[in-house]
VEXDREN-2710 file (C-alpha; in Angstrom, 1 decimal):
% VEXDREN-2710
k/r/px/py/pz
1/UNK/-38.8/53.9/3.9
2/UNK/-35.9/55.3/6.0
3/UNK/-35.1/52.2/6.9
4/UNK/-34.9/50.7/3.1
5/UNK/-32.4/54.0/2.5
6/UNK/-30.4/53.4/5.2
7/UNK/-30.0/49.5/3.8
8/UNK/-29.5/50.8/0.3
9/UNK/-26.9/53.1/1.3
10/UNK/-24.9/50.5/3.8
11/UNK/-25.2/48.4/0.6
12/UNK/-23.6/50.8/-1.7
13/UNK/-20.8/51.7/0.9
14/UNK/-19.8/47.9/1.2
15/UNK/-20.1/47.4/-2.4
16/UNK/-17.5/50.9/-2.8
17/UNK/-15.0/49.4/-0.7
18/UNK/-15.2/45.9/-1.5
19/UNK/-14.8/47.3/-5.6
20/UNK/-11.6/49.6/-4.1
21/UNK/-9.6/46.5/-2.4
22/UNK/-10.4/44.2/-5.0
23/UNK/-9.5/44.8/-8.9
24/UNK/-12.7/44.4/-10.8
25/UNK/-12.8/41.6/-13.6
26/UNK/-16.2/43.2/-15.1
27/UNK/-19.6/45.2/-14.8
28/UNK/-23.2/44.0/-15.8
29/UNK/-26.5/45.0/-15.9
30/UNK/-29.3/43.0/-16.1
31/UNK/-33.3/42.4/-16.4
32/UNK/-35.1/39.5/-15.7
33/UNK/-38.8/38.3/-15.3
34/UNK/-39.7/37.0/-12.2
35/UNK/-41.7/34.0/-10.6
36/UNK/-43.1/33.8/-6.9
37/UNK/-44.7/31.8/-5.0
38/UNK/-45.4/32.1/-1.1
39/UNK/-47.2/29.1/-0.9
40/UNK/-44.9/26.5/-1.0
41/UNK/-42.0/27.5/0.8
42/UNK/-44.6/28.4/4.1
43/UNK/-46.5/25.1/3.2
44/UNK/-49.7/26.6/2.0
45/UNK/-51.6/24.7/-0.6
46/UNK/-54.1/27.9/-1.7
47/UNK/-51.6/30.6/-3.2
48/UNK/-50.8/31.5/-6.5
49/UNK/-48.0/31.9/-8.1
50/UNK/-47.0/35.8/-8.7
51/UNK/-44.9/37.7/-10.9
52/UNK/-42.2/40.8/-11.1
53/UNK/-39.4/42.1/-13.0
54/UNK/-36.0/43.0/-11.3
55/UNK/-33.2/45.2/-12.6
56/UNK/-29.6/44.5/-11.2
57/UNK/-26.2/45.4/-10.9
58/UNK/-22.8/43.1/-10.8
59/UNK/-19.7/43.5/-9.9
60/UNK/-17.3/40.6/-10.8
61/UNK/-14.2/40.5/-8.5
62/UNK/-12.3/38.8/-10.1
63/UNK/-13.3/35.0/-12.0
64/UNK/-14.2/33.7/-8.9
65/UNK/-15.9/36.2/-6.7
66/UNK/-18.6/39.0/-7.1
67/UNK/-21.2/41.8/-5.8
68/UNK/-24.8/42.1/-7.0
69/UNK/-27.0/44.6/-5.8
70/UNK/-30.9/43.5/-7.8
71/UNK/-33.9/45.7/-7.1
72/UNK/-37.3/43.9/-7.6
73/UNK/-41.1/44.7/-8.1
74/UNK/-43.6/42.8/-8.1
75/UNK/-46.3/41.3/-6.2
76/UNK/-47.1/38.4/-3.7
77/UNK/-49.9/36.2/-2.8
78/UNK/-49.6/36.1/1.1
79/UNK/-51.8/34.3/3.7
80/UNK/-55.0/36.1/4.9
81/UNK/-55.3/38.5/2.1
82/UNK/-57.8/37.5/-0.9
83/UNK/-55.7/40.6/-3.0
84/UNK/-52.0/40.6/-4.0
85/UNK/-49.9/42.6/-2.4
86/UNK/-47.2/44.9/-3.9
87/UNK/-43.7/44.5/-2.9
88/UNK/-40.3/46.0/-3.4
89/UNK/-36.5/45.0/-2.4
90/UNK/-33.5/45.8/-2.8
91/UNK/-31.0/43.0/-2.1
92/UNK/-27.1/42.8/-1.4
93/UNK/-25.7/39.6/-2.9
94/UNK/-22.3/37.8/-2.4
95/UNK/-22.0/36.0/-6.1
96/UNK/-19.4/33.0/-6.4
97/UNK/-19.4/31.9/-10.1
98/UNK/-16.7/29.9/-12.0
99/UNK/-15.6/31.4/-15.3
100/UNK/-13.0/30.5/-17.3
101/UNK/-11.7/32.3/-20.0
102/UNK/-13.8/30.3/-23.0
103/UNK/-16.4/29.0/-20.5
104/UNK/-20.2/29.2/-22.6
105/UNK/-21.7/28.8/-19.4
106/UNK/-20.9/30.4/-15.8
107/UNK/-22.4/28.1/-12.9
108/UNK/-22.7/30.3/-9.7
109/UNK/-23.8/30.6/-6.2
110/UNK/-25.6/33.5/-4.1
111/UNK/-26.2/34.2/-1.0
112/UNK/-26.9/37.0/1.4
113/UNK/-29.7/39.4/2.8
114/UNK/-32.0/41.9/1.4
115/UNK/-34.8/44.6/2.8
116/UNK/-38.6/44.0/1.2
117/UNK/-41.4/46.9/1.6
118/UNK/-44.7/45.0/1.4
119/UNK/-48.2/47.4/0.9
120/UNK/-50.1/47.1/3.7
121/UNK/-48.3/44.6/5.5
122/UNK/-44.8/44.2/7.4
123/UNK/-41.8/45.5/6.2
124/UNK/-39.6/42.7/6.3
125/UNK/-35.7/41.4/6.2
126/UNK/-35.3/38.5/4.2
127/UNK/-32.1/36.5/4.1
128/UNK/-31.7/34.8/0.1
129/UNK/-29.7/31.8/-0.7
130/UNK/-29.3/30.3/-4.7
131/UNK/-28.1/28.9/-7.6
132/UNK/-27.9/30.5/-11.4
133/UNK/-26.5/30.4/-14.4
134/UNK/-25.1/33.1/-16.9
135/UNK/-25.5/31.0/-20.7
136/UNK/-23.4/33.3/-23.6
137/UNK/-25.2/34.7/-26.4
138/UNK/-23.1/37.2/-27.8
139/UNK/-19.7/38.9/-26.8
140/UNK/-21.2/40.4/-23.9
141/UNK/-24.4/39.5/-23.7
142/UNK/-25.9/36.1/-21.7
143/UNK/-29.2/34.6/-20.8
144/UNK/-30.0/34.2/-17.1
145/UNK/-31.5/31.1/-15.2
146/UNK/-31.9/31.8/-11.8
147/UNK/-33.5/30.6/-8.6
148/UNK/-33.6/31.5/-4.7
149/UNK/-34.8/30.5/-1.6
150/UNK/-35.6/33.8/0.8
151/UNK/-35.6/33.0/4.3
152/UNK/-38.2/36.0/6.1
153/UNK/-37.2/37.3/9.7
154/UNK/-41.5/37.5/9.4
155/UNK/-44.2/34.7/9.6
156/UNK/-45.3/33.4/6.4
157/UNK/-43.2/35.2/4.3
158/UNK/-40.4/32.8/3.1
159/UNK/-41.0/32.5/-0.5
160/UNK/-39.0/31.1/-3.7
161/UNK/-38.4/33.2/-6.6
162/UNK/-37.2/32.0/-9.9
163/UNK/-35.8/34.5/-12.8
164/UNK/-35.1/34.5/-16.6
165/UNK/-33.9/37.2/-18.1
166/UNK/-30.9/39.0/-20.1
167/UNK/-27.3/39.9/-18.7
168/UNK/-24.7/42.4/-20.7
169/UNK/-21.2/42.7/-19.5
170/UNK/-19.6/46.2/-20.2
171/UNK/-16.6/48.1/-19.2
172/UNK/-12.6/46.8/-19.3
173/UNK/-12.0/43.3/-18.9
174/UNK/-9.0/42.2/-17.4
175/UNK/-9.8/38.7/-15.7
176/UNK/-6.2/38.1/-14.5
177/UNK/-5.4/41.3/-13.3
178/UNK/-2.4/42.6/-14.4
179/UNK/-3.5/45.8/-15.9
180/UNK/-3.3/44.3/-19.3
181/UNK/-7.2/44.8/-21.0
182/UNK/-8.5/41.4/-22.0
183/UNK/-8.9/42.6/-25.7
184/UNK/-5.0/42.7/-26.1
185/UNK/-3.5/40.3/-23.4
186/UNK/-1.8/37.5/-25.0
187/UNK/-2.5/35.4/-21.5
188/UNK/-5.8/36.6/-20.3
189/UNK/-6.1/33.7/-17.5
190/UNK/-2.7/34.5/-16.4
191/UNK/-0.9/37.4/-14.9
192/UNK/2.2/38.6/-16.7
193/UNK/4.3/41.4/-18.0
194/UNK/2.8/44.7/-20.4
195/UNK/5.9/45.0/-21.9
196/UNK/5.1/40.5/-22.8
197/UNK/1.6/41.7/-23.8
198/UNK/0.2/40.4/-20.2
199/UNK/2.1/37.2/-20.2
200/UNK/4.6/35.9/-17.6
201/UNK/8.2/35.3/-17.4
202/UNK/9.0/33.3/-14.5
203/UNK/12.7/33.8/-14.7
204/UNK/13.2/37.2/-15.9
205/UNK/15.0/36.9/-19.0
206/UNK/12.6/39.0/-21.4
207/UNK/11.0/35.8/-22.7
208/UNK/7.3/35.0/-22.1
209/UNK/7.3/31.8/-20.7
210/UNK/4.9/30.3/-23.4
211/UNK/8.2/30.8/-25.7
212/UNK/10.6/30.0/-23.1
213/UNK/12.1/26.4/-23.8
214/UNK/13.2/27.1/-19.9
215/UNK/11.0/29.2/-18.4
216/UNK/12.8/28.7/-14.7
217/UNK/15.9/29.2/-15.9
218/UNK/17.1/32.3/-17.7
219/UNK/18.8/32.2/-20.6
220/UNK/19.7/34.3/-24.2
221/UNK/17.0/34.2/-26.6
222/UNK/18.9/32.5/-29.5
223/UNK/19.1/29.6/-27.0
224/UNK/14.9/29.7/-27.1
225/UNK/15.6/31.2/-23.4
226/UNK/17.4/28.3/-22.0
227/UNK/21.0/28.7/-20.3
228/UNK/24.4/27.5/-21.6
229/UNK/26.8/27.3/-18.4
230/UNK/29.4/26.2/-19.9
231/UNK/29.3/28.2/-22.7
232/UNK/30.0/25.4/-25.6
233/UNK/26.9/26.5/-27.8
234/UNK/25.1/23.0/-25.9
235/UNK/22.2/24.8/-24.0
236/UNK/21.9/23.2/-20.4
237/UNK/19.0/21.1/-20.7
238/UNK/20.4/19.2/-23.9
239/UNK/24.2/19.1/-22.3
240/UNK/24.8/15.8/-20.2
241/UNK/27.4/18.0/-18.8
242/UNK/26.2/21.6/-18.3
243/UNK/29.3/22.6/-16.3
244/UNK/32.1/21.2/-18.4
245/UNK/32.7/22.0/-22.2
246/UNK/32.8/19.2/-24.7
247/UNK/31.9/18.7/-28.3
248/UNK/30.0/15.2/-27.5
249/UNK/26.1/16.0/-26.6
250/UNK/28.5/18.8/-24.8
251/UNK/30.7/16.7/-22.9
252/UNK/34.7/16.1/-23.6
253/UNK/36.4/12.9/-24.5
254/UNK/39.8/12.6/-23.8
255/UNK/41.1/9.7/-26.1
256/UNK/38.6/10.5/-28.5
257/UNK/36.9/7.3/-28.7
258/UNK/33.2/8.7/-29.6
259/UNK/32.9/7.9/-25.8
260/UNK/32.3/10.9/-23.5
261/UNK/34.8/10.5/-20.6
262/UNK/31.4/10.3/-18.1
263/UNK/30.8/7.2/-19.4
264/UNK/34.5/6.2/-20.4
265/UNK/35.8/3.2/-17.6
266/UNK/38.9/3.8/-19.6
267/UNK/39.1/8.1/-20.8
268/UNK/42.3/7.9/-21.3
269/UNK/42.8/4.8/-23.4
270/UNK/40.9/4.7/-26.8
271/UNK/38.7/1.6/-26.1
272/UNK/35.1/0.1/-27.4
273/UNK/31.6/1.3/-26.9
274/UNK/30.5/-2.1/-25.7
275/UNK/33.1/-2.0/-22.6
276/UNK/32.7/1.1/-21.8
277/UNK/35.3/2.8/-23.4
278/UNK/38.0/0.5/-22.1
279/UNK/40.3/-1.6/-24.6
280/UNK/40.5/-5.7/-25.7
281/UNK/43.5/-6.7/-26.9
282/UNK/42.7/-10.4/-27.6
283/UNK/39.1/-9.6/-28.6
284/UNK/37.6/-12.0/-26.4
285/UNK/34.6/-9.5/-25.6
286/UNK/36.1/-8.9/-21.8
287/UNK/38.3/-5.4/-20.9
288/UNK/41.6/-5.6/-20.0
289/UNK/41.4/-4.8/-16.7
290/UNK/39.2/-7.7/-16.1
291/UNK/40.8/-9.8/-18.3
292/UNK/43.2/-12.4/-16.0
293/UNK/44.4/-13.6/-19.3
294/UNK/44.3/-10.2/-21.5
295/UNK/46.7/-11.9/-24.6
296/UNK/45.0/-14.7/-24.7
297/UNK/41.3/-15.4/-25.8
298/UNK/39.2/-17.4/-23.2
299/UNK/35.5/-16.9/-22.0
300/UNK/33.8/-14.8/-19.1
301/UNK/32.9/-17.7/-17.2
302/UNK/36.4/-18.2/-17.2
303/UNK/37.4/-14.6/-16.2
304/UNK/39.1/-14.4/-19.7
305/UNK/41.3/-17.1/-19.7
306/UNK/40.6/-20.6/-21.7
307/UNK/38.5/-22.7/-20.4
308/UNK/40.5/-26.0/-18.3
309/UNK/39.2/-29.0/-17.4
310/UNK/41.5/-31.7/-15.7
311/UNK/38.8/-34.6/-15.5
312/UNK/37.0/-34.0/-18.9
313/UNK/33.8/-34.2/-17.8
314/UNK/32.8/-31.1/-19.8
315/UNK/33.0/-28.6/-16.5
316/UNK/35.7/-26.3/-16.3
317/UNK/37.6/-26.8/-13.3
318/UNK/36.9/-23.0/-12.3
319/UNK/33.6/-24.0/-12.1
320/UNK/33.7/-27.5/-10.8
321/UNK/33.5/-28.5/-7.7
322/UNK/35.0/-31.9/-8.0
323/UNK/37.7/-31.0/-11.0
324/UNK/39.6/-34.4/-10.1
325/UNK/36.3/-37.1/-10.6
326/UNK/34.3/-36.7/-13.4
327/UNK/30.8/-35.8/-12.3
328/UNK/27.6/-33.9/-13.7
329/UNK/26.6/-30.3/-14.5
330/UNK/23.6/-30.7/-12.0
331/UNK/25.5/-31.8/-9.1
332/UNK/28.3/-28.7/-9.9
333/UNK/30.2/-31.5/-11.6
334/UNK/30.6/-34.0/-8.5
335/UNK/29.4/-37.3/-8.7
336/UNK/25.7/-38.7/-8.6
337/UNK/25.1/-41.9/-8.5
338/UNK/21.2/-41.7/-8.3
339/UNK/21.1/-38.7/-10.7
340/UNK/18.7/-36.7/-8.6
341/UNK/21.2/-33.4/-8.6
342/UNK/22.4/-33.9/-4.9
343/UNK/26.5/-34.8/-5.1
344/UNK/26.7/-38.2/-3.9
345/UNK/29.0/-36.2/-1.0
346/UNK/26.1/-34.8/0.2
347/UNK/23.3/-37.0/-0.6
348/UNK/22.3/-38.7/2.4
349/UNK/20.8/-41.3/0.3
350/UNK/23.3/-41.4/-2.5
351/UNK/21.6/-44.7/-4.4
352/UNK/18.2/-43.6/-4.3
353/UNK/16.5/-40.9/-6.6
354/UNK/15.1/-38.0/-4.0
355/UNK/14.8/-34.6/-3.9
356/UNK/14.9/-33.4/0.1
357/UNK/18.8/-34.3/0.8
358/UNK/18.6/-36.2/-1.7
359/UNK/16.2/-38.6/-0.4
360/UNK/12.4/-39.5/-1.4
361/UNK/9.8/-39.1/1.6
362/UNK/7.9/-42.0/0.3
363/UNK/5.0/-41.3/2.8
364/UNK/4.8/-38.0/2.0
365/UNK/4.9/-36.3/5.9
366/UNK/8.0/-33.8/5.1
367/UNK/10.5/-36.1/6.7
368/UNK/12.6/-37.6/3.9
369/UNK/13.2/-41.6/4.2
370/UNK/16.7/-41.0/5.3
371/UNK/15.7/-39.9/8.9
372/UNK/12.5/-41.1/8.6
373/UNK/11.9/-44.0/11.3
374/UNK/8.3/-44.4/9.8
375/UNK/9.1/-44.3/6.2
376/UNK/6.0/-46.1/5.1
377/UNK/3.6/-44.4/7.6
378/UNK/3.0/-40.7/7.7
379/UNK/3.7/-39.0/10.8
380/UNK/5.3/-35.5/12.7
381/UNK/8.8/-34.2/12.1
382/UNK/9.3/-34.3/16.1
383/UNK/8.6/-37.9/16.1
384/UNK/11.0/-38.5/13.5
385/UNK/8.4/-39.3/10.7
386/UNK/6.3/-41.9/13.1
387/UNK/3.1/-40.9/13.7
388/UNK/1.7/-39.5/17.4
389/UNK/0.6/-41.8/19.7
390/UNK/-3.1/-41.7/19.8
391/UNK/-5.0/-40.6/23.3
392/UNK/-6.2/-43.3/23.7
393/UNK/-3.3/-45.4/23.6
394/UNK/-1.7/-42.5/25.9
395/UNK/-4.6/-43.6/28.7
396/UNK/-4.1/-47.3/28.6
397/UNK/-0.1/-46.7/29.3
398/UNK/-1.5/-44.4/32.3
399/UNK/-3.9/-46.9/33.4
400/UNK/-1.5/-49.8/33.3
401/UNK/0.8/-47.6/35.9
402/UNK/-2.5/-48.2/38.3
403/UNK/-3.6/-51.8/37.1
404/UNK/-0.3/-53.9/37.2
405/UNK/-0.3/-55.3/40.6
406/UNK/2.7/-57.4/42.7
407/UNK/2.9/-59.2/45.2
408/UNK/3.3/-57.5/48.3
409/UNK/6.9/-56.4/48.9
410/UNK/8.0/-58.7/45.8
411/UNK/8.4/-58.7/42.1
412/UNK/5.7/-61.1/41.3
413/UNK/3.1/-60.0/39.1
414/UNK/-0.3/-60.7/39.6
415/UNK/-2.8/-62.3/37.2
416/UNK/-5.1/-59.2/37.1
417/UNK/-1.7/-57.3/35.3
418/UNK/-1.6/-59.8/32.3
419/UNK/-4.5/-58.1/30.8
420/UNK/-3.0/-55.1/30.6
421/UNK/0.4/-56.1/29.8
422/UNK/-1.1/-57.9/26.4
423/UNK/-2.6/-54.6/25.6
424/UNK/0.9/-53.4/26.2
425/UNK/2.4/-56.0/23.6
426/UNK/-0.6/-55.0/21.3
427/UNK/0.4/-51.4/21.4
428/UNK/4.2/-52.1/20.9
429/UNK/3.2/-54.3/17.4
430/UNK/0.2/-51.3/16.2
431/UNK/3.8/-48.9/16.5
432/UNK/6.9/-50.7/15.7
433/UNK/8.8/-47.6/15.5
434/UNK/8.8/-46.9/19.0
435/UNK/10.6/-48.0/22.2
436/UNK/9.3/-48.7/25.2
437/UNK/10.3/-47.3/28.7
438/UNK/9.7/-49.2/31.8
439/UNK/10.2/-47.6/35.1
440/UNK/9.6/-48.9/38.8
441/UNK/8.9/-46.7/41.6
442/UNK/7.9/-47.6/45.6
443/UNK/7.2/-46.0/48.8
444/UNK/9.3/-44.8/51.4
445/UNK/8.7/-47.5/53.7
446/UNK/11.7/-49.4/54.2
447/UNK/15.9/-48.9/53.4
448/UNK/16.1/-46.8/50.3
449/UNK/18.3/-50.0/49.1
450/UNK/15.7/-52.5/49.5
451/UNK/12.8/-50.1/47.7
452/UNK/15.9/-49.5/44.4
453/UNK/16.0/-53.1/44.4
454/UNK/12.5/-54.0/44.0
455/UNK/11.5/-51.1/41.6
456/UNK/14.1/-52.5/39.5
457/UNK/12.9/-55.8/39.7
458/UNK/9.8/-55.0/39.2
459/UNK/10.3/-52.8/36.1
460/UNK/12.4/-55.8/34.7
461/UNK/9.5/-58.0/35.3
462/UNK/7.0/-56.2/33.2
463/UNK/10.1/-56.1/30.5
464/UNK/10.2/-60.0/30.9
465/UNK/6.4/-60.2/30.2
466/UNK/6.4/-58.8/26.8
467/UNK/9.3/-60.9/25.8
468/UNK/7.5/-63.5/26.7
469/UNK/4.5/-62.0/24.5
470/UNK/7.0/-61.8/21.4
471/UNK/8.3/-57.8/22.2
472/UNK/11.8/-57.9/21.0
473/UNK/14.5/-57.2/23.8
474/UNK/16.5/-54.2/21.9
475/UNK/12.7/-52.2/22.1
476/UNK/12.3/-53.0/25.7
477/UNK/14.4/-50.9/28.3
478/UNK/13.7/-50.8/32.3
479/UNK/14.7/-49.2/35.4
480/UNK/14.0/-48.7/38.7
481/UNK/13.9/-45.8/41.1
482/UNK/12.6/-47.0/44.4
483/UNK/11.4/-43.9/46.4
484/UNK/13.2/-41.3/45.1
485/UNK/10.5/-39.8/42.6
486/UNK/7.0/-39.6/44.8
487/UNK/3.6/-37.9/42.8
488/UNK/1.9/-38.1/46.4
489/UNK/2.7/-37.5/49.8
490/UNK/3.6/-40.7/51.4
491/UNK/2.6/-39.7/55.1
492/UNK/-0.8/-41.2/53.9
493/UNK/-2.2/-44.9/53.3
494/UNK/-3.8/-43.2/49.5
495/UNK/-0.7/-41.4/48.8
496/UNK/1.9/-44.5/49.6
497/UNK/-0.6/-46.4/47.1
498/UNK/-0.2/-43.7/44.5
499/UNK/3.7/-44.3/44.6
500/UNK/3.6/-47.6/44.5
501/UNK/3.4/-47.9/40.5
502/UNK/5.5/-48.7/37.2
503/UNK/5.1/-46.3/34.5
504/UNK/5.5/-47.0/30.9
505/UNK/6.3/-44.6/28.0
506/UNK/6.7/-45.0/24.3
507/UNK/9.8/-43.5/22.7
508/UNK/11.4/-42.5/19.3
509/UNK/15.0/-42.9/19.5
END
């Protein structure tokens, strides 16, 4: 028992000086029948539910935070005991609730720790966590919903409690806090002035901000609160030029145009709406002072002046590019022959219809007929429209560098090399785009003159071959380069073999 008045007073003392730093929003009392059950929050099939009643006491801090202190009675069904026992507790509760000023219902949280004296059993601390709500009846009064979980520092005494009962608020209400009762605060939510019946005034010019056209700026109350800088009866926020007087929307206008001289080009010369402000002598829509030819109407293509055009092809020369030939709007009145909109100047094919340079890409590889050397055969931009060499092809030019055989130390080809030159030939008519490249290379054994002179001959011996197969001449070029270009060492019989070779390679030129 001394220890339950030692809680109870620890609780009160706590509750004193929590209520002293913190302005109190309200008070309430309430009663509330009571539900509990030990069985299921130890996990015990065979107790009953019990019942109690609890009494309580709130404090509301302020709309977010509060303080209740509930005392219970009541009795539980605990494990081992065929008879309930009788408990009391006292409990000290932090409360966070959300409650707006017109709210009908006031959610809220608990949590915290309370002391329970059980007849013949363990006095016991229990630690309760849970959720409620407060559901307005009347003015003051609310119903109460409410349901815990108590956590028990003793075996088998967790238990859940759930409560329904009545609330009744009392005392001053003053949910913002600013010393200004509820009953008669104009802005109960907010915290404001007494001598504004409670509500604020941002700016300090004796007008509550509700009626303060400009509550951050102060200002005279026949200008609904709102300042006037310059002082031309145009309050601030309706003047396009607060710090100058004027008699337009509160700005000036020098020449008196209707135009204020902010948005005046011309402030001193009286001048039209439509340029600005600025004048038009010869009425030709365009100002004066961007009017080359100001006395005399003309157009705004034409900067003003009338529109000239020396070889009447219905451009003005201002505008066209060729004002000596007569030519076409598309092509910025130049010539075009093939009327595709490239200038016959710059249309690289000038009597045919295209669009890249003005030329077609009739085979559609994004290389337009005029460069392309394989117009008719899709292909790669780095091969000049022709399409790659296949691999395969690419191996039978390498294996012909092994298989075309000479005579030894002489220009005379072998039988066994005619195979592979008519593959050769076959290859040069399946790509007719392409040039062919035939060089001769040798040894080191011998005068460096002698091997020149027999790669070369070599070289032009494979080149007289295809002629002779129906390659023409101008695709066919040759040279030789005796030893001076070696892919093997030539201290060895394999490597000197390696060197001894004519290579050919396919071209775009």
């Amino acid at each position: 028992m001394k220890k339950l008045l030692l809680s109870l007073f620890v609780l009160l003392l706590l509750g004193s000086v929590t209520l002293e730093a913190q302005k109190q929003s309200f008070h309430a009392l309430s009663a509330k029948f009571l539900f509990i059950d030990y069985g299921t929050a130890n996990s015990i099939d065979d107790l009953d539910i019990t019942n109690g009643i609890e009494l309580g006491y709130t404090a509301g801090l302020n709309k977010y935070l509060g303080l209740a202190v509930p005392i219970k009675i009541g009795s539980a069904n605990v494990l081992g005991d065929i008879n309930n026992r009788r408990i009391f507790s006292i409990d000290g509760l932090l409360r966070l609730h959300y409650a707006p000023a017109e709210s009908k219902i006031i959610p809220y949280l608990i949590g915290g720790a309370g002391y329970v004296v059980e007849k013949d059993g363990p006095d016991n601390v229990q630690f309760p966590l849970g959720v409620g709500f407060d559901i307005k009846l009347g003015r003051n009064s609310y119903l109460n919903l409410q349901g815990e979980y108590r956590i028990s520092q003793e075996n088998n005494r967790d238990n859940l409690q759930l409560g329904v009962g009545l609330v009744y608020r009392f005392g001053k209400l003053d949910r913002d806090g600013d010393d200004v009762a509820d009953a008669i605060d104009k802005c109960p939510d907010i915290a404001g002035l007494k001598a504004l019946a409670g509500c604020p005034d941002r700016d300090g010019d004796g007008i509550a901000d509700a009626d303060d056209d400009c509550p951050d700026a102060p200002g005279k109350k026949a200008n609904g609160g709102c300042p006037d800088t310059d002082g031309d009866g145009v309050m601030d926020k309706n003047d396009d030029c607060p710090d100058i007087a004027g008699d337009l929307r509160g700005c000036p206008d020098s020449d008196k145009d209707g135009i204020a001289d902010k948005d005046d080009n011309c402030p001193n010369e009286k001048g039209l709406a439509a340029l600005k402000g600025c004048p038009d002598r010869d009425g030709d829509g365009i100002a004066d002072g961007d009017d080359e030819c100001p006395d005399e109407k003309g157009s705004i293509e034409n900067k003003g002046c009338p529109v000239r055009d020396r070889d009447g092809d219905g451009i003005a020369d201002a505008s066209d590019q060729c004002p000596d030939e007569k030519g076409v709007a598309s092509a910025m009145g130049c010539p075009d022959r093939d009327g595709d909109g490239f200038a016959d100047a710059n249309d690289q094919c000038p009597d045919i219809a295209g669009k890249m340079e003005g030329c077609p890409d009739t085979d559609g590889d994004g290389v337009h007929d005029g460069d392309d050397r394989c117009p008719k055969e899709p292909g790669l931009a780095i091969n000049k429209g022709c399409p790659e060499i296949k691999k395969e092809i690419r191996e039978v030019l390498n294996f012909a560098m092994r298989a075309v055989q000479f005579e030894t130390g002489k220009a005379t080809l072998k039988k066994q090399s005619f195979a592979v030159l008519d593959q050769i030939a076959g290859i040069m008519a399946q790509y007719p785009a392409y040039r062919l490249v035939i060089a001769g290379h040798t040894d080191n054994v011998g005068s460096d003159n002698a091997n020149l002179t027999l790669s070369e001959n070599r070289a032009k011996a494979c080149q007289q071959y295809l002629i002779s197969k129906g390659v023409s001449i101008k695709r066919l070029s040759y040279a030789g380069y005796g030893e001076t270009q070696p892919i093997a060492d030539n201290k060895t019989a394999k490597g000197r073999e390696l060197n001894r070779r004519v290579e050919f390679d396919l071209i775009i030129q």
